[in-house]
C-alpha positions as CSV (number, residue, x, y, z in Angstrom):
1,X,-95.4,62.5,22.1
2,X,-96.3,66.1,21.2
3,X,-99.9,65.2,23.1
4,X,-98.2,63.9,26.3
5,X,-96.2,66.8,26.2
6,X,-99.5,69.5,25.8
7,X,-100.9,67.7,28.6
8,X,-98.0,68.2,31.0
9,X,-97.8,71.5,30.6
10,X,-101.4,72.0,31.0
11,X,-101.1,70.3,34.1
12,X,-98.5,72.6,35.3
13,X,-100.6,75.8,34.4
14,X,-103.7,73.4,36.0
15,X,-101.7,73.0,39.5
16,X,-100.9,76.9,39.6
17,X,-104.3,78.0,39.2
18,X,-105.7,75.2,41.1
19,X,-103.2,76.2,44.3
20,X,-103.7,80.0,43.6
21,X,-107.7,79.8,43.6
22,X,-107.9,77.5,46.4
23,X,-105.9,80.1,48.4
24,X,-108.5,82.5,47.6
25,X,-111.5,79.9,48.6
26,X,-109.9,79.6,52.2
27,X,-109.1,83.1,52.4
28,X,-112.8,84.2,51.4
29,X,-113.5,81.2,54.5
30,X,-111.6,83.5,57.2
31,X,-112.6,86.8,58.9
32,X,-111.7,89.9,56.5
33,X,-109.7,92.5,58.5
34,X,-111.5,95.1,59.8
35,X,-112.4,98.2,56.9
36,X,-109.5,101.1,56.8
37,X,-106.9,98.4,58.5
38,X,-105.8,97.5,54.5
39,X,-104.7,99.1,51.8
40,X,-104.1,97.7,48.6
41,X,-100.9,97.5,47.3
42,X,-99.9,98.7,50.7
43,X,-96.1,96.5,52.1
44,X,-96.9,93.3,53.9
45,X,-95.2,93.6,57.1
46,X,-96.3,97.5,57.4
47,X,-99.6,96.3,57.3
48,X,-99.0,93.2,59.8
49,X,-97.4,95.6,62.0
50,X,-100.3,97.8,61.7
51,X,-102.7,95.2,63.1
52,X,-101.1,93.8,65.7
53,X,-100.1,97.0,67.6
54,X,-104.3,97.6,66.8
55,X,-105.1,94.2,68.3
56,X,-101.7,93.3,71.0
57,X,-103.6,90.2,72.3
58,X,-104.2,88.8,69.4
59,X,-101.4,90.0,67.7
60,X,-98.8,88.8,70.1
61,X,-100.0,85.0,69.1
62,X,-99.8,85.6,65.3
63,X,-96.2,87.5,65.7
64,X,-94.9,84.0,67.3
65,X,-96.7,81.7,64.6
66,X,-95.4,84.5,61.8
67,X,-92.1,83.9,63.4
68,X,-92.0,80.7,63.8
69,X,-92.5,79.9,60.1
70,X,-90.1,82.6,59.6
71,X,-87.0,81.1,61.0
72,X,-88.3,77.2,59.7
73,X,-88.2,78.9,56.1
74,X,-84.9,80.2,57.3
75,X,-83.3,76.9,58.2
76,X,-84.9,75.3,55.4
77,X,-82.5,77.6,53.0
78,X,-79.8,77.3,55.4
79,X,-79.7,73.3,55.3
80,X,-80.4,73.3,51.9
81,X,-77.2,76.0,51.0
82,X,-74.9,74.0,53.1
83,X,-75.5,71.4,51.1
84,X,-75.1,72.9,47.7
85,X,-71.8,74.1,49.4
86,X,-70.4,70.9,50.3
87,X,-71.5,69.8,46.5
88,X,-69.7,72.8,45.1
89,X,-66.3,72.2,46.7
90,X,-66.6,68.4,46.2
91,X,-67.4,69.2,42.2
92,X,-67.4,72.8,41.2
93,X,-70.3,73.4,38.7
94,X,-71.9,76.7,37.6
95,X,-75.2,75.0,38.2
96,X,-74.5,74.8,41.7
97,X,-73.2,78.5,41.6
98,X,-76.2,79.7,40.9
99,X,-78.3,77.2,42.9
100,X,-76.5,78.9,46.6
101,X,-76.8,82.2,45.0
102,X,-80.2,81.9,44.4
103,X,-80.3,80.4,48.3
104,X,-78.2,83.3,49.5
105,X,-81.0,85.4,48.0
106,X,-84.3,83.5,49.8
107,X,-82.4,83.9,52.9
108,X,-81.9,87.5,52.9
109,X,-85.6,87.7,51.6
110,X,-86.6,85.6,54.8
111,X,-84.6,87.9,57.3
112,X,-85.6,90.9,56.4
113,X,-88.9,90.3,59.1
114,X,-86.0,90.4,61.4
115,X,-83.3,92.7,60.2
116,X,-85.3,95.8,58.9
117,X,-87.3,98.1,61.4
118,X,-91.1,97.9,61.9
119,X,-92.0,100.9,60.5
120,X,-89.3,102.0,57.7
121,X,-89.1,104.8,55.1
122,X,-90.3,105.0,52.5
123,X,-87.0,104.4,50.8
124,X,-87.2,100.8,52.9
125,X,-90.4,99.9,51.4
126,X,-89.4,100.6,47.7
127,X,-86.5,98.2,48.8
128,X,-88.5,95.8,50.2
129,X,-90.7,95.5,46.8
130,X,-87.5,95.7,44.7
131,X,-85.6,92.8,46.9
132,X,-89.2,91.1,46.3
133,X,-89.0,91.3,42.5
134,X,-85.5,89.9,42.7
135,X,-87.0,86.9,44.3
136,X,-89.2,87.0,41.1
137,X,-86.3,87.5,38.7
138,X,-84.1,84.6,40.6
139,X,-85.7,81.4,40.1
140,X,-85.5,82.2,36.1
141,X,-82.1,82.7,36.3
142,X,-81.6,79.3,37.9
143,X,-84.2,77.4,35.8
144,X,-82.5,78.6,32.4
145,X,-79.0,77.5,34.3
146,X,-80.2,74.2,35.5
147,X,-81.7,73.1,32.3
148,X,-79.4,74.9,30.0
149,X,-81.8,76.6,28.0
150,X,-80.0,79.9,28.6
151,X,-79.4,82.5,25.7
152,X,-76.6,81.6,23.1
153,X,-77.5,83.5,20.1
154,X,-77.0,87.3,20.0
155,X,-80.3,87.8,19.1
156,X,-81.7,85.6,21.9
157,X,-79.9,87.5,24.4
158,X,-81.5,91.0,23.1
159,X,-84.4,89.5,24.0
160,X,-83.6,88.3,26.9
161,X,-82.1,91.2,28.2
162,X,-85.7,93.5,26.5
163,X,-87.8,90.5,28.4
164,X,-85.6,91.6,32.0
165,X,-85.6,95.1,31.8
166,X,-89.4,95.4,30.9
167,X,-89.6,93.3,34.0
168,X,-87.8,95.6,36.1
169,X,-89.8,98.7,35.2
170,X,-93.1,97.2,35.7
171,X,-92.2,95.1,38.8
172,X,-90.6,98.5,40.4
173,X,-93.8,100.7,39.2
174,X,-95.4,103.0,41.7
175,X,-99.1,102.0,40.7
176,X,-99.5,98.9,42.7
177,X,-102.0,96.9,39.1
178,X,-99.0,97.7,37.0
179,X,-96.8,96.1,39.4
180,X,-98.8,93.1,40.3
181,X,-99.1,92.0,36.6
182,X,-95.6,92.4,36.3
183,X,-94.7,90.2,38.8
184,X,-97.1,87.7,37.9
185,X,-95.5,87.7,34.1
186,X,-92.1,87.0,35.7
187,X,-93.7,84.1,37.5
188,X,-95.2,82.6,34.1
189,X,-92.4,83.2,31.6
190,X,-90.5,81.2,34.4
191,X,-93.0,77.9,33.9
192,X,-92.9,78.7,30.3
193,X,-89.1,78.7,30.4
194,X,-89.8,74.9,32.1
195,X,-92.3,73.7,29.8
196,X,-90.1,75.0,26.7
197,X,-87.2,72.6,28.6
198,X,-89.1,69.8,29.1
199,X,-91.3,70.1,25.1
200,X,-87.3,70.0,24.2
201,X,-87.1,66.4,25.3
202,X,-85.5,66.8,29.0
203,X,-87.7,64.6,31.2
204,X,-86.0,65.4,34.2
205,X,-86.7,69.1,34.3
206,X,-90.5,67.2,35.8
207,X,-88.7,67.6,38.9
208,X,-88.6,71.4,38.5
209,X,-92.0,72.3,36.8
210,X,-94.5,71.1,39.2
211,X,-93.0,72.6,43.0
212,X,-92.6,76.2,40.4
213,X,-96.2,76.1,39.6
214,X,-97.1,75.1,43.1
215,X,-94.8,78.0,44.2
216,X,-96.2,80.1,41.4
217,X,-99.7,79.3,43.1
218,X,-98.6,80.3,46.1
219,X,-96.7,83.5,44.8
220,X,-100.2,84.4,43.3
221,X,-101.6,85.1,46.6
222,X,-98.9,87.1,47.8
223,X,-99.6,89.6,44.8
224,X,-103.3,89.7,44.3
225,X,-104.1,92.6,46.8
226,X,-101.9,94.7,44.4
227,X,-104.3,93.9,41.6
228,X,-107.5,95.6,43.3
229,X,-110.1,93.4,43.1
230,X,-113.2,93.6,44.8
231,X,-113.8,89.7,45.4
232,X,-110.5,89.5,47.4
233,X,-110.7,90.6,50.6
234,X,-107.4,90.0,53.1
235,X,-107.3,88.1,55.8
236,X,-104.9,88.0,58.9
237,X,-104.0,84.5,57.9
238,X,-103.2,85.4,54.6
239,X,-100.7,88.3,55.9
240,X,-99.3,85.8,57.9
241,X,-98.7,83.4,55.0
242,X,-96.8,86.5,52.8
243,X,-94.7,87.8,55.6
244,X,-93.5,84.1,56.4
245,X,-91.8,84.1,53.0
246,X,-92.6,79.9,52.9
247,X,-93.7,80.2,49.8
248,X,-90.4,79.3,47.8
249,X,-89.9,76.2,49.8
250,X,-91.8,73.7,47.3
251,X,-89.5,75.3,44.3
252,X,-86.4,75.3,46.3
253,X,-86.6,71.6,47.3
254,X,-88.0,70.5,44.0
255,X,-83.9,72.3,42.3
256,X,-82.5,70.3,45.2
257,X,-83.9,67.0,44.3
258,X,-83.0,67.9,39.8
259,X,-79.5,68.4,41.3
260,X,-79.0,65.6,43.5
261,X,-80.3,63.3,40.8
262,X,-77.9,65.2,38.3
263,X,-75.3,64.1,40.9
264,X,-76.8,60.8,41.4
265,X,-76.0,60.0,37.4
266,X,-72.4,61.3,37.3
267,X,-71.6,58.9,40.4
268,X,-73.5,56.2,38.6
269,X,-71.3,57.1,35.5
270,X,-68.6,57.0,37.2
271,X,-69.1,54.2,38.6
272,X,-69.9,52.3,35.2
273,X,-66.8,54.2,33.9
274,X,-64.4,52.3,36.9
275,X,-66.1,49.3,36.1
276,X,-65.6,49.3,32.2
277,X,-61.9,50.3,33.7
278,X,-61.5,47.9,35.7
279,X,-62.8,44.8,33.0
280,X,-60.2,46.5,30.5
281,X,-57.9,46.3,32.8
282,X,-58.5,42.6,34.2
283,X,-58.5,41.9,29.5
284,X,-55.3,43.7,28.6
285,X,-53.6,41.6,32.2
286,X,-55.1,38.1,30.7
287,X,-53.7,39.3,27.1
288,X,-50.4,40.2,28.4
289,X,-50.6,36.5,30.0
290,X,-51.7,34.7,26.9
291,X,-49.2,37.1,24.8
292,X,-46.4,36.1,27.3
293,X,-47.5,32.6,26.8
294,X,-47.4,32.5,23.2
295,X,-44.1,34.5,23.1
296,X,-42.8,31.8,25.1
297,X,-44.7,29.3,22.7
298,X,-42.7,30.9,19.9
299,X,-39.7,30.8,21.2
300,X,-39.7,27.0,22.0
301,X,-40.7,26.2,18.5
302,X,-38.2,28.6,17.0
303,X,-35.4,26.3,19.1
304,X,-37.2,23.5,17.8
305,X,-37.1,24.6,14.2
306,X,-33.4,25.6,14.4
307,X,-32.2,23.0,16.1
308,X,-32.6,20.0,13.8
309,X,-30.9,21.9,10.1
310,X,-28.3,23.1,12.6
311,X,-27.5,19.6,13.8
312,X,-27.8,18.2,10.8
313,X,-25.6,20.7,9.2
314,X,-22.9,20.7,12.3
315,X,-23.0,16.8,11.9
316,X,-22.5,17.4,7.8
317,X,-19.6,19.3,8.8
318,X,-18.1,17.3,11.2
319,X,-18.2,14.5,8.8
320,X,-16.7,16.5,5.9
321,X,-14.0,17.1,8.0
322,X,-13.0,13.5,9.1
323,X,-13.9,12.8,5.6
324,X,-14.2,15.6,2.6
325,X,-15.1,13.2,-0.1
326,X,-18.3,12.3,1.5
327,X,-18.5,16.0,0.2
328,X,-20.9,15.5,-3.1
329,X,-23.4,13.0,-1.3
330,X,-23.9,15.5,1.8
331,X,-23.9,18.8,-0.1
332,X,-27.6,18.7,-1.6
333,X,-28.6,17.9,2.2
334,X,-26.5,20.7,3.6
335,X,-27.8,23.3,1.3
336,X,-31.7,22.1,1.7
337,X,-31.2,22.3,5.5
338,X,-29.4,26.0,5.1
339,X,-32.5,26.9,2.5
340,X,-34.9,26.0,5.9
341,X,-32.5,28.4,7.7
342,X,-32.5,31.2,5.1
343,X,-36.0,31.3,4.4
344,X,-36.9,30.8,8.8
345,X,-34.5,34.0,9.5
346,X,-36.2,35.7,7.0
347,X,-39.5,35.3,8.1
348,X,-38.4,36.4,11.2
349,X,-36.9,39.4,10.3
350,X,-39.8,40.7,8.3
351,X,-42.3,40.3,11.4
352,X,-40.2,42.1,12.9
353,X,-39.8,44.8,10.6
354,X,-43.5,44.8,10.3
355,X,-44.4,45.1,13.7
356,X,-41.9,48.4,14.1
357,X,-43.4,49.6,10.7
358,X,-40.4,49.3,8.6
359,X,-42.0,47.4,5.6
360,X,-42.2,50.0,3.1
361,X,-42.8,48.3,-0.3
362,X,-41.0,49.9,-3.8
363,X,-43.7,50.5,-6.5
364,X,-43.2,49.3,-9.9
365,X,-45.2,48.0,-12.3
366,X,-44.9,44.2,-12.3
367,X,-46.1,41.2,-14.3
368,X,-47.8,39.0,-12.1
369,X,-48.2,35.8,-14.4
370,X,-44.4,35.9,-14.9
371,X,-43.8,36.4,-11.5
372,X,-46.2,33.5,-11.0
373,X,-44.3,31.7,-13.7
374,X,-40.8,32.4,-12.3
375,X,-42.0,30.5,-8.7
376,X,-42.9,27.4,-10.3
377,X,-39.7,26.9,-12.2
378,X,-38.4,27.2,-8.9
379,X,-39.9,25.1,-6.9
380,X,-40.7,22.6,-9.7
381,X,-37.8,20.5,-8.8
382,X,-38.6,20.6,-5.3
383,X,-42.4,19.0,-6.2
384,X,-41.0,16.0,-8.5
385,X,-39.0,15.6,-5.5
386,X,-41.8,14.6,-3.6
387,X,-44.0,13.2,-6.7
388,X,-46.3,16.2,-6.7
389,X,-47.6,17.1,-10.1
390,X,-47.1,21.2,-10.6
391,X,-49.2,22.6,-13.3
392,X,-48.8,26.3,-14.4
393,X,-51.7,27.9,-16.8
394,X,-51.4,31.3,-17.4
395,X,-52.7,34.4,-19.3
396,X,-51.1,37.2,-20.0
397,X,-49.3,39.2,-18.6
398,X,-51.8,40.7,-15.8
399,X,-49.8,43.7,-15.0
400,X,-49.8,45.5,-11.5
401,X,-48.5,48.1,-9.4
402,X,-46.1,46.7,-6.6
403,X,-42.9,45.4,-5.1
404,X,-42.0,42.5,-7.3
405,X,-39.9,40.7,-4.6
406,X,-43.0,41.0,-2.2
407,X,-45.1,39.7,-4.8
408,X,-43.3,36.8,-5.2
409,X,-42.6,36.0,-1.5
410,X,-46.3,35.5,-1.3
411,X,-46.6,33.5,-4.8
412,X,-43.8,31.5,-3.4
413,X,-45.1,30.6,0.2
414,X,-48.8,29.7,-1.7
415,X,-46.8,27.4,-3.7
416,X,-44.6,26.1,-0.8
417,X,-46.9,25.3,1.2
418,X,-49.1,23.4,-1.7
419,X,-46.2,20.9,-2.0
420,X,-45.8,20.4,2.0
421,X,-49.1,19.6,2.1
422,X,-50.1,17.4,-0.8
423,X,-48.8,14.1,-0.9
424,X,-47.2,12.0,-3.5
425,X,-49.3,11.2,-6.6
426,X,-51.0,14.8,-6.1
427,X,-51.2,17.5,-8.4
428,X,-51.0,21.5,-7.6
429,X,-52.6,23.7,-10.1
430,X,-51.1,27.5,-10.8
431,X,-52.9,29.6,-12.8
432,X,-54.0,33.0,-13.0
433,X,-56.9,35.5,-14.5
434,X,-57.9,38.7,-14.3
435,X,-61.6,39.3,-12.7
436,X,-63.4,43.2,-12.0
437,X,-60.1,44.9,-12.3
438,X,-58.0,42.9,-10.1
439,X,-55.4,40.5,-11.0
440,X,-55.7,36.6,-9.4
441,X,-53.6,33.9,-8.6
442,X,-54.9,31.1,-7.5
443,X,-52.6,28.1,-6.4
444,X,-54.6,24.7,-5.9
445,X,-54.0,21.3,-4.4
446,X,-55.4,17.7,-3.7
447,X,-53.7,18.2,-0.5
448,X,-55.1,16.5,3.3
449,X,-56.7,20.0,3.5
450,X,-57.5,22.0,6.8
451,X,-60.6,21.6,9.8
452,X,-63.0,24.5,9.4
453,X,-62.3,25.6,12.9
454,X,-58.2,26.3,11.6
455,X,-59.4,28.0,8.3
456,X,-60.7,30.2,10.6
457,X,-57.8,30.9,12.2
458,X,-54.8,30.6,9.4
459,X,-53.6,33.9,9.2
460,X,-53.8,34.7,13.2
461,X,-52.3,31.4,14.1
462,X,-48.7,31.9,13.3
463,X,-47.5,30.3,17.4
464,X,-49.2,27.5,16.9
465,X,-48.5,25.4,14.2
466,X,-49.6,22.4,16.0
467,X,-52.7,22.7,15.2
468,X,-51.9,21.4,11.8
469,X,-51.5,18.2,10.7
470,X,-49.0,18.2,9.0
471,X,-47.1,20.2,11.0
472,X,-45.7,23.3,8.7
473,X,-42.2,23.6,7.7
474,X,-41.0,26.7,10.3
475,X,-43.1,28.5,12.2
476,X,-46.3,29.7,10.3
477,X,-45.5,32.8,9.5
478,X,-45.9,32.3,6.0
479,X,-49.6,32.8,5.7
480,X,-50.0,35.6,8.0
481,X,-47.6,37.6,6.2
482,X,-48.5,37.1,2.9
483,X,-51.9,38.3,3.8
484,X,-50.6,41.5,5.3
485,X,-48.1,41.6,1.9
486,X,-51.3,41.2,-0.1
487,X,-53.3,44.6,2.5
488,X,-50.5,46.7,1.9
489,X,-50.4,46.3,-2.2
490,X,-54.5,47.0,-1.3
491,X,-55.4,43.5,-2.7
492,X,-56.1,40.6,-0.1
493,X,-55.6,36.9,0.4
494,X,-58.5,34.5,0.0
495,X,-58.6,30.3,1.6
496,X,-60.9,27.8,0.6
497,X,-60.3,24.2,2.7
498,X,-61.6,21.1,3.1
499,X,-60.4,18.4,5.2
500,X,-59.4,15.4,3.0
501,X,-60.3,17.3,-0.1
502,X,-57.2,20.1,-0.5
503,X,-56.9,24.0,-0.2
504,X,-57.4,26.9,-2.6
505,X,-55.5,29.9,-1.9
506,X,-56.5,33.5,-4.2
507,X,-54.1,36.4,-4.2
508,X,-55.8,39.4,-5.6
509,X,-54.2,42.3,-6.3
510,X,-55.8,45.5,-8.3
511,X,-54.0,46.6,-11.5
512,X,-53.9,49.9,-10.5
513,X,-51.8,52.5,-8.6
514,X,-52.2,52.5,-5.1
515,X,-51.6,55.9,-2.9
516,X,-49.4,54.2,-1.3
517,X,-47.5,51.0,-0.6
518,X,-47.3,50.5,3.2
519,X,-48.2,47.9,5.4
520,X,-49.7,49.9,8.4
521,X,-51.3,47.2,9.9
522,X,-49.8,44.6,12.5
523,X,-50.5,41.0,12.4
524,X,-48.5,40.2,15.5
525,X,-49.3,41.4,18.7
526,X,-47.1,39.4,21.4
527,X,-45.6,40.8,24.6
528,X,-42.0,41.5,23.4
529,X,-42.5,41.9,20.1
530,X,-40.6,40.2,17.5
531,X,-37.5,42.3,17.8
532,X,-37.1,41.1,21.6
533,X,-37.3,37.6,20.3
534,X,-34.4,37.9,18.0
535,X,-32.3,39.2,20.6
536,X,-33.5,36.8,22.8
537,X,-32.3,34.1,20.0
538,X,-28.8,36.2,19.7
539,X,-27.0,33.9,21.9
540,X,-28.6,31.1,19.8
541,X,-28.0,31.5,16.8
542,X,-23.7,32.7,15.0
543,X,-24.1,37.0,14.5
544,X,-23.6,36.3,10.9
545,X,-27.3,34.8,10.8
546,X,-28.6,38.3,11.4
547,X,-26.5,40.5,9.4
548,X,-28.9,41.9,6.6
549,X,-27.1,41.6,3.8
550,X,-27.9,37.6,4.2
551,X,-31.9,38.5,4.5
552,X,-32.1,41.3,2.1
C-alpha cells in the first residue's frame, strides 16, 4: 500500500514537471521577442501591451485570440459558480463556501485584462502581483477544506499561519527570484497538502491531485521569467497563455467533479437510507398485522378457555340450586374448574404487569429444595389423580436470593405441566443439585414429549397452543413466563424434548445476590398489549374476577 501510494505521488510531481518542461520545449520552438521588448520579472499584460502597440498588425490578432480565451476562462468560472450556488442553497456546506469563494476569486483574476487600464501605476502592478499570489494562496485554502486536512491542533495552526505569512512576504517581494520561488513553494506545499490527503487513505482526493499538478505545470510557466534564467526566452505565445489566466481551469474542474461525486454519495445514501426506511416500514406494518392477528388469536382462545369452567360451573350452580344435596358430589368439580379460572386470570394479569413493567420481585433469601418440596405435596394428589408417579429427590437446602412466591410459580408450572403431559402409568422425577454456583431444579417426565421445531419455539409461542399435542391446559403462558421469572432472578430456564420420549425442564438460579430483581425484559409483544385484552375481556368475564386481592 505504502508503495502504491510513493508511486502516486511521484506521478503527480512527474505530470507537473512533465507539463511545466514541455511548456518550455514549445516555447524554445517559437520566435523569442525581439531584445529590449522583455524584462524579467516585468507584469504580463504591461509587457503584452508593450508589443502590440510596437507591432498593431500583429498585435490586433493576438489581442482577439488573448481575449477570446479571456472571456472562455471567464464563463468557465461563471458556469461552474452558478453551480456551486444552486448546490449551496440546495445543501449548505462550508465546502461549497469556499469552493464559490475561491471561483469568485478566479473571476476577478480573469477580469482584470478588462477592468484595469493598459498602462497602470505602479501601485496597480504591485496589485496585480499581490491579487496574483492570492490566486496562489487560494487553491490551498480550498484543498485543506475539501479534504479536511485543515489545522486542528494549536500548534498546527502556528504553523500554518508561519507557513502563510512567509508566503506573503516572499510572494509580495520587490526582487522578482525571491518572488518567483515563493510562488512556486505555494504551488508545491499545495500538491504536498494533496498527497499528505490521499497517503492518509482518502482515495477520492485522485480527483484533486492530478488537474493541481497539471495546473501547477502550467502555473510554472507563468512564473519562470521572474526566476532569470538564461535558457528561457519568452515568446508572444507564451504572454498570451499568462495574460488568458486559463491556467486554473484543469484544477477548477477537477474540485468540481470531487464535489459532485461528494454529492453523488450523499444522494446515494440517501437513497439507501429511504430504502432501509421504507423495508422497516413495510416489517413493523406486516408485524402490526401478524401482532393484530395473534391478539385476535388470543383472544378467541381466552373465550375458549373460559368458556367451558364457566359453563360447567354455571351448570354446577344451577343444579345446586334445583337440588343442594347434589352439593358434595359437584363440589370437587366446581372447585377444580375455579382452580383453572384462578390460575388462567393470574397468568393474565402477570403478562400484563410485565409488559407495563410492574413486576418487581422482593428479595429474600429462599430455600429452593423446600420450595421444590412444598410444589410436590401440592400437586401430588393431582398426579395419583391421573396415575402419574411423582418422585421428589432432594438435597439440601440450596439456598438463593429471590422472591419465594415467584420461585415457586415457576417450580409449580414445570411440575404442572409434567402431569398434563405424561400419561397414566408415567413417572415425573423432581429433584435438585447444586452445579458452578447455581442452584438446579430439574423436573422430568416420560411424557409424549415435544417436535424439535416447537422446542424451538416454547417460550415465544404463548398464542398458539395448538401446536401442541396435547393441547395445554390455558393458554401457554406458563412457560414463557417462567423463563422471564427465571431472567429477572439472573438464572434462566433450560428444555430438553423428545417426541415420544418426554421433556426435561432445568431452572437455574445463582445462590447469590443479584443487583437487582427486575424483570426488564418483555416476552410479549402484541398490538394491544395485554392490558387492552383484559379490558377487552371486561364485559366477559363478573368485575370481581379482576379485583387484585383474588390474584395477589
Amino acid at each position: 500500500m505504502k508503495t502504491k501510494h510513493l508511486l502516486t505521488a511521484l506521478s503527480a510531481v512527474v505530470l507537473a514537471l512533465g507539463i511545466a518542461l514541455a511548456g518550455i520545449w514549445y516555447n524554445a520552438q517559437l520566435p523569442p521577442l525581439e531584445p529590449g521588448t522583455a524584462a524579467s520579472g516585468q507584469d504580463a499584460e504591461v509587457l503584452f501591451q508593450e508589443w502590440a502597440g510596437a507591432f498593431p498588425d500583429e498585435g490586433s490578432d493576438v489581442r482577439t485570440i488573448r481575449t477570446t480565451l479571456q472571456w472562455m476562462a471567464i464563463t468557465v468560472f461563471c458556469t461552474l459558480a452558478a453551480t456551486v450556488l444552486a448546490l449551496h442553497r440546495y445543501k449548505p456546506q462550508r465546502e461549497l463556501g469556499y469552493f464559490l469563494l475561491y471561483l469568485v476569486i478566479l473571476i476577478a483574476w480573469a477580469a482584470t485584462v478588462i477592468r484595469l487600464p493598459e498602462r497602470g501605476s505602479g501601485m496597480v502592478l504591485f496589485l496585480r502581483q499581490g491579487y496574483f499570489s492570492l490566486t496562489v494562496l487560494a487553491p490551498i485554502w480550498l484543498s485543506a477544506a475539501l479534504t479536511g486536512i485543515a489545522p486542528r491542533t494549536r500548534q498546527q495552526k502556528s504553523l500554518s499561519l508561519a507557513l502563510t505569512a512567509g508566503y506573503v512576504l516572499l510572494s509580495l517581494s520587490t526582487c522578482p527570484p525571491v518572488r518567483a520561488i515563493g510562488l512556486l513553494g505555494g504551488m508545491a506545499y499545495c500538491i504536498g497538502l494533496l498527497i499528505a490527503a490521499y497517503w492518509r487513505g482518502d482515495r477520492a482526493v485522485l480527483l484533486l491531485l492530478f488537474p493541481c499538478a497539471a495546473t501547477v505545470g502550467l502555473r510554472v510557466l507563468v512564473i519562470l521569467p521572474g526566476l532569470e534564467l538564461s535558457f528561457f526566452s519568452e515568446s508572444i505565445r507564451f504572454y498570451v497563455m499568462r495574460c488568458a489566466r486559463i491556467y486554473d481551469i484543469p484544477f477548477t474542474l477537477g474540485c468540481m467533479t470531487f464535489v459532485c461525486r461528494r454529492f453523488a454519495l450523499q444522494f446515494d445514501r440517501t437513497e439507501q437510507l429511504a430504502r432501509e426506511l421504507d423495508q422497516r416500514v413495510a416489517d413493523r406494518t406486516r408485524a402490526l398485522t401478524e401482532e393484530t392477528e395473534a391478539r385476535k388469536s388470543m383472544m378467541l382462545n381466552i373465550f375458549h378457555d373460559l368458556r367451558s369452567p364457566l359453563f360447567a360451573v354455571s351448570s354446577g350452580l344451577d343444579t345446586l340450586e334445583a337440588a343442594p344435596e347434589a352439593l358434595p358430589a359437584l363440589l370437587p368439580a366446581l372447585q377444580q374448574r375455579m382452580r383453572f379460572l384462578r390460575r388462567l386470570t393470574e397468568d393474565l394479569f402477570l403478562a400484563a404487569k410485565l409488559e407495563q413493567k410492574q413486576v418487581l420481585l422482593n428479595e429474600d433469601r429462599v430455600s429452593l429444595s423446600e420450595a421444590a418440596q412444598a410444589v410436590c405435596e401440592n400437586c401430588r394428589s393431582e398426579a395419583e389423580n391421573k396415575g402419574v408417579a411423582l418422585c421428589a429427590q432432594f438435597d439440601a437446602e440450596l439456598p438463593v436470593w429471590g422472591d419465594a412466591v415467584r420461585l415457586q410459580q415457576i417450580l409449580q408450572n414445570l411440575v404442572t405441566n409434567a402431569i398434563h403431559y405424561t400419561p397414566s402409568d408415567g413417572t415425573i422425577t423432581v429433584h435438585s443439585w447444586e452445579a458452578e454456583g447455581s442452584a438446579l431444579v430439574c423436573v422430568q417426565d416420560t411424557g409424549c414429549g415435544l417436535p424439535r421445531e416447537v422446542e424451538e419455539l416454547v417460550f415465544d409461542r404463548c398464542l398458539q397452543p395448538e401446536l401442541l399435542d396435547p393441547p395445554p391446559h390455558g393458554l401457554g403462558l406458563g412457560l414463557p413466563l417462567c423463563m422471564y421469572i427465571a431472567q429477572g432472578h439472573g438464572g434462566r430456564l433450560l428444555l430438553h424434548t423428545e417426541s415420544g420420549r418426554g421433556t426435561t425442564a432445568v431452572a437455574a438460579l445463582p445462590d447469590r445476590r443479584t443487583d437487582q430483581l427486575i424483570v426488564e425484559e418483555l416476552p410479549f409483544q402484541y398490538a394491544g398489549g395485554f392490558q387492552k385484552v383484559l379490558v377487552e375481556l371486561s364485559d366477559a368475564l363478573p368485575y370481581r374476577a379482576f379485583e387484585h386481592k383474588q390474584l395477589d
